[in-house]
Legacy VTK file of the C-alpha trace (Angstrom):
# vtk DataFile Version 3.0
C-alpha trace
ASCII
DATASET POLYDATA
POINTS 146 float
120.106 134.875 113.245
116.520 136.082 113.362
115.491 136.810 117.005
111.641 137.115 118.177
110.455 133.472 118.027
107.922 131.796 119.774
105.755 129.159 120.534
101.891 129.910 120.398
99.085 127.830 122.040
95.955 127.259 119.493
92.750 126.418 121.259
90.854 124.979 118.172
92.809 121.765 116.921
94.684 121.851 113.441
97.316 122.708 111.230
95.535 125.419 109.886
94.591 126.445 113.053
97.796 126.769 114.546
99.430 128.514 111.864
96.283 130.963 111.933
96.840 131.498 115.332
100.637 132.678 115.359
99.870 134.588 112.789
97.471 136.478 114.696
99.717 136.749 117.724
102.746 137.672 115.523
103.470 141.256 115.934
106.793 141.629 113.311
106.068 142.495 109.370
107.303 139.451 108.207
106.247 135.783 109.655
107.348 132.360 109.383
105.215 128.970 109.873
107.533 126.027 110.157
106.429 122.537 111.272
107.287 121.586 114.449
108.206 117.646 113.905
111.364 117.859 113.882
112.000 117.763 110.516
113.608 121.131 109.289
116.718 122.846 110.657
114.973 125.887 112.362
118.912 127.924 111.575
118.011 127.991 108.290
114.339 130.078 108.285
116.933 132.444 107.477
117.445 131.749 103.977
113.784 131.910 103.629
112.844 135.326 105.725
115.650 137.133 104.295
114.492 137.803 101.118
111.521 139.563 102.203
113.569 142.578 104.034
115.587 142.532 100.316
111.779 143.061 99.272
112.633 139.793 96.505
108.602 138.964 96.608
106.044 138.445 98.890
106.219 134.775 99.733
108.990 132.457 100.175
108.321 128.391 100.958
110.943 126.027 101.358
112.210 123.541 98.879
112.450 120.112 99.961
116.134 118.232 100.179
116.343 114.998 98.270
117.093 113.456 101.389
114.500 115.054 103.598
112.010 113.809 100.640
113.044 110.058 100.990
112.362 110.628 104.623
108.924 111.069 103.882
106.325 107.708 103.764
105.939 107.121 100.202
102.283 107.932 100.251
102.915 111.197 101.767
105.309 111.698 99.037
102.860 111.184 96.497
100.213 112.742 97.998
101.845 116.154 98.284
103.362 116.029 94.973
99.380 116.085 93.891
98.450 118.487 95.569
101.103 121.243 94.835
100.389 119.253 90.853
96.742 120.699 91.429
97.781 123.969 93.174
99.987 124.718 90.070
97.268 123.705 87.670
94.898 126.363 89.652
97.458 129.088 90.019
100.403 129.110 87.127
102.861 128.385 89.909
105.398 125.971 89.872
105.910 124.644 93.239
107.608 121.285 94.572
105.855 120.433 97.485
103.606 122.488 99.793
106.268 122.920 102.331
106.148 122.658 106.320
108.476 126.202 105.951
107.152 129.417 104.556
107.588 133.087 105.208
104.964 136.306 104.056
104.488 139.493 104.918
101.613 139.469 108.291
99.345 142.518 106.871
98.997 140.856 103.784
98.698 137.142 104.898
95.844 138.691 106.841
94.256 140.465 104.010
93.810 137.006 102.457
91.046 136.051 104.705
91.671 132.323 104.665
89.433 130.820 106.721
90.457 127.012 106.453
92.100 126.358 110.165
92.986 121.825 109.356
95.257 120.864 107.097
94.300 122.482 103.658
95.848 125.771 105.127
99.058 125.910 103.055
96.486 125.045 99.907
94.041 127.887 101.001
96.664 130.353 101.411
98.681 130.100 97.988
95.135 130.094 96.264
94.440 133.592 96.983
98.061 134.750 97.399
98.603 134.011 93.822
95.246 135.476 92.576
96.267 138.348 94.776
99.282 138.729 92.326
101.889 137.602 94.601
105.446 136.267 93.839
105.804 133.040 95.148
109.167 131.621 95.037
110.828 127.853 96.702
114.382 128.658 98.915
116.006 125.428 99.433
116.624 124.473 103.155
117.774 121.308 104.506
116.267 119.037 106.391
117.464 117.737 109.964
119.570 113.839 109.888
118.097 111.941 111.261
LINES 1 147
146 0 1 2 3 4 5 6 7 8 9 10 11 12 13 14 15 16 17 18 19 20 21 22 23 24 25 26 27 28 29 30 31 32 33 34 35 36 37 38 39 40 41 42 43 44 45 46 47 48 49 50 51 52 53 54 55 56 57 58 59 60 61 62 63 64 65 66 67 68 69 70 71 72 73 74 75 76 77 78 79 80 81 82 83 84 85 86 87 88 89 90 91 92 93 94 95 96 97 98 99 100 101 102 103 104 105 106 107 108 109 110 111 112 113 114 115 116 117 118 119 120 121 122 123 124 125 126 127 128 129 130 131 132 133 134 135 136 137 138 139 140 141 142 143 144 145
């Protein structure tokens, strides 16, 4: 079980925002951003932290359950299945969904320098993570029943 989380209060409103801001409160090496709607078993950010201490790559995003997908509206479906379509045709990288789960090392999620803080965060950060050269790789988690 990993051990240090917690919550972190974001003045400026956001996704990108919030995720910004644990990262900059976060003191361990490696960090994790999950969503917090309920949607994602939070037991499982091992399977996606893990690999980092087994130095595996640098980033590691979840990959979605069939059934967490149908849980999804259909437009969200569609409309994130663009967008990691367009982040793959940018980058090389094969990705299924830009996940609400994702673990990278601190130091170098700072280096990147994103400065998006609404809701094209997870975009903006596997933009320059790939240019950056890093190996980006899906861990399959499953989703909460609902």
């Amino acid at each position: 079980m990993i051990t240090g989380r917690r919550v972190v209060c974001a003045p400026q409103r956001g996704y990108g925002a919030a995720s910004h801001a644990g990262l900059l409160a976060a003191v361990a090496s490696v960090v994790a951003v999950m969503d917090a709607d309920a949607s994602l078993n939070p037991q499982q950010l091992d399977r996606v932290v893990a690999p980092h201490h087994r130095r595996y790559g640098r980033s590691r995003r979840r990959q979605p359950s069939p059934s967490q997908c149908r849980s999804l509206p259909m437009a969200l479906r569609l409309a994130n299945r663009e967008l990691a379509r367009r982040v793959g045709r940018r980058t090389g990288i094969m990705i299924a969904d830009l996940g609400p789960l994702r673990a990278a090392p601190r130091e170098s999620l700072l280096a990147l320098q994103v400065k998006d803080r609404r809701s094209g965060y997870t975009s903006e950060t596997l933009v320059p993570a790939s240019d950056a050269g890093w190996r980006i790789a899906e861990v399959g988690v499953d989703g909460l029943s609902a």
